[in-house]
N, C-alpha and C positions, 0 to 999 in steps of 0.2 A: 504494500500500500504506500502511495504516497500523495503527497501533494499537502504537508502540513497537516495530516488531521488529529485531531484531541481522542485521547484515550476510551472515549464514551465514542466515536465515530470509528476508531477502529476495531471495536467491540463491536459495533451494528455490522458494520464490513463485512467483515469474520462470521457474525450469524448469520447473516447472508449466506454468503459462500457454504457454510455447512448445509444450511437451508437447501439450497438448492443440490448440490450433493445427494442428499436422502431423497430428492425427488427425481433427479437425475433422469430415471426410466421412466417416467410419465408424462416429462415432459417431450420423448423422444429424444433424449440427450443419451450417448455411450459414456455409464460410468467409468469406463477406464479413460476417457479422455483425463480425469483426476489424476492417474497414473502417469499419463504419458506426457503432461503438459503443464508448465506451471499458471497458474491466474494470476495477472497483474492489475493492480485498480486504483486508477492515478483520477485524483480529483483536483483539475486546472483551477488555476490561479494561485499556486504554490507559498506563493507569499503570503497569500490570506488566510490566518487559521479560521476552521474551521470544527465544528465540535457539535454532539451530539446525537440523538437517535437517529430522527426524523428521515434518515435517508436511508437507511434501512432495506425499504421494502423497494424502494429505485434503485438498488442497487442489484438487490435479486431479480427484477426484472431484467435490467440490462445483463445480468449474466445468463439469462435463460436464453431470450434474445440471439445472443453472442452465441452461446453454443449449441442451441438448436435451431438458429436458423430464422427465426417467426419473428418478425420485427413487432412494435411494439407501435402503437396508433399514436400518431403525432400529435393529436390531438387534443392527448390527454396529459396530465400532469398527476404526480400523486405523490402521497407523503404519510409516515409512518412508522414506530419500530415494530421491529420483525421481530418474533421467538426461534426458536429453535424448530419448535413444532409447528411453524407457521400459523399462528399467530397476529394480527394487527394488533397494537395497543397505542393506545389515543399517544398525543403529540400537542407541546404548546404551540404558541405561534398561528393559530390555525385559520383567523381573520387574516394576517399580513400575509401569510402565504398563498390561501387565495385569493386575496387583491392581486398580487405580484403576478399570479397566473393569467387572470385576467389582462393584467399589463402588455402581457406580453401576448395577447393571442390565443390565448389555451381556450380552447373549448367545454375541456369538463375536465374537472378535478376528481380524484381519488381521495377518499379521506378515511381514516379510521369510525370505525360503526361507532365507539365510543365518544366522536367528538360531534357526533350532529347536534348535542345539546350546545354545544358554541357557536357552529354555524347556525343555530336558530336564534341564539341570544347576541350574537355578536354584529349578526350579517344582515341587512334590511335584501328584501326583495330589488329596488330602485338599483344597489351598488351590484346586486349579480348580475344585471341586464337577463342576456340569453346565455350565461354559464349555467353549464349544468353540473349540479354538486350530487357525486354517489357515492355510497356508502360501504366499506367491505371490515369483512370481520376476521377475513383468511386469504392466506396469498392465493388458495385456490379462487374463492371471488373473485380476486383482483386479476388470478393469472385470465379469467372468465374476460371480465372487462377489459380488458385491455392489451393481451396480444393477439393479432392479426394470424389466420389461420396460415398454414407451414405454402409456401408459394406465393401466397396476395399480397399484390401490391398496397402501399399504402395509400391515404387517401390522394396525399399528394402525388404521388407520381398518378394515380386511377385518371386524375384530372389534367394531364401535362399531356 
């Protein structure tokens, strides 16, 4: 791992990476690729520390992704920590982060089952516009919601 992260982010890393290891075969991934190849997970802007759960479950994503092939809907944004057992568990921050989505284009946000109670008390309808916020309580959910089945394009290239 690299890229500056704080000891709570390479702890979520890390349960990531085993995470997705014990799923390995369901997701279509060959568990010996663990054997045969090391994972490297560099989180840019080196200089910035960085710290915390929350990326957790983006990180398993991105490594299912990466080694099975099923890209991951552009669309979407999500945030959360991961267990071992997969797992979501709620996350602070959960207004700024998705304002920031918002910011940036994101269409729908991923969030922990446990934090709808913030997004109800945090978030007025007016500041989501047409963001759509869901809800997942297990990476299987999330893996549901949000990767693109093994060959589909995504939406962006669907449209290019």
């Amino acid at each position: 791992m690299t890229g500056q992260l704080g000891s709570v982010m390479q702890e979520s890393v890390q349960a990531a990476l085993t995470w997705v290891r014990a799923q390995a075969s369901s997701f279509g991934i060959d568990p010996d690729i663990f054997k045969q190849s090391d994972v490297h997970v560099h989180v840019p802007s080196g200089a910035i520390p960085k710290d915390g759960p929350s990326a957790g479950v983006t990180v398993a994503m991105a490594l299912i992704s990466t080694l099975s092939g099923r890209r991951v809907n552009p669309e979407f944004a999500m945030t959360g920590e991961i267990t071992l057992t997969g797992l979501i568990l709620p996350v602070g921050g959960i207004k700024e982060k998705i304002l920031a989505a918002k910011r940036s284009g994101i269409r729908h946000v991923v969030v922990p089952a446990e934090n709808e109670v913030n997004v109800k008390e945090e978030l007025k309808t007016e500041q989501l516009g047409d963001l759509k916020i869901h809800f997942a309580r297990t990476m299987e959910d999330l893996a549901q919601m949000v990767l693109l089945p093994a060959g589909e394009p995504d939406a962006q290239t669907k449209s290019t």
